[in-house]
Residue, then its C-alpha position, 0 to 999 in steps of 0.5 A: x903143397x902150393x909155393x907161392x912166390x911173394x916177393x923175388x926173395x920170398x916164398x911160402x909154402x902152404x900146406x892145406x885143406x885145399x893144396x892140390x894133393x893131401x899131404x897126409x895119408x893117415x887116417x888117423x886124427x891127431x895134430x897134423x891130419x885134423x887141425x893142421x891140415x884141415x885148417x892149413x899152415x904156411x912156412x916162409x923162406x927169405x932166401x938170396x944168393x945161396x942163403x935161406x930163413x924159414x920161418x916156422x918149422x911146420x907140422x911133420x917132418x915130412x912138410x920140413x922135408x920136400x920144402x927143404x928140397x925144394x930150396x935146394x933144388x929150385x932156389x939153389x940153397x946152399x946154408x939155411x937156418x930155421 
């Protein structure tokens, strides 16, 4: 995963052929481990004061879990909507 800070309030979350580690160890092909991660996929959280959108949900749960993590822990996001 790379974050890529666009704006103070604005971060994506990017998920893809070229993030530093792979996000999937499967070797099974089905949406995630060929299309989405092949071709890779951003999420966007606009966040202030303890509040958080993000924008797109993703492709697994897992992707939705470490940036819901990373809000938390590094934004300090206490309420966040998808």
């Amino acid at each position: 995963m790379k974050i890529v800070k666009i704006h103070p309030n604005i971060t994506a979350f990017y998920f893809g052929a070229d993030s530093p580690t792979p996000e999937s160890q499967s070797k099974e092909i089905d949406w995630v481990n060929d299309a989405c991660l092949n071709l890779g996929v951003a999420s966007y959280a606009i966040h202030k004061d303890g509040e958080c959108i993000v924008i797109d949900t993703l492709c697994s749960l897992e992707q939705a879990e470490k940036v819901k993590s990373i809000l938390v822990e590094q934004f300090n996001v206490t309420r966040l909507a998808v």
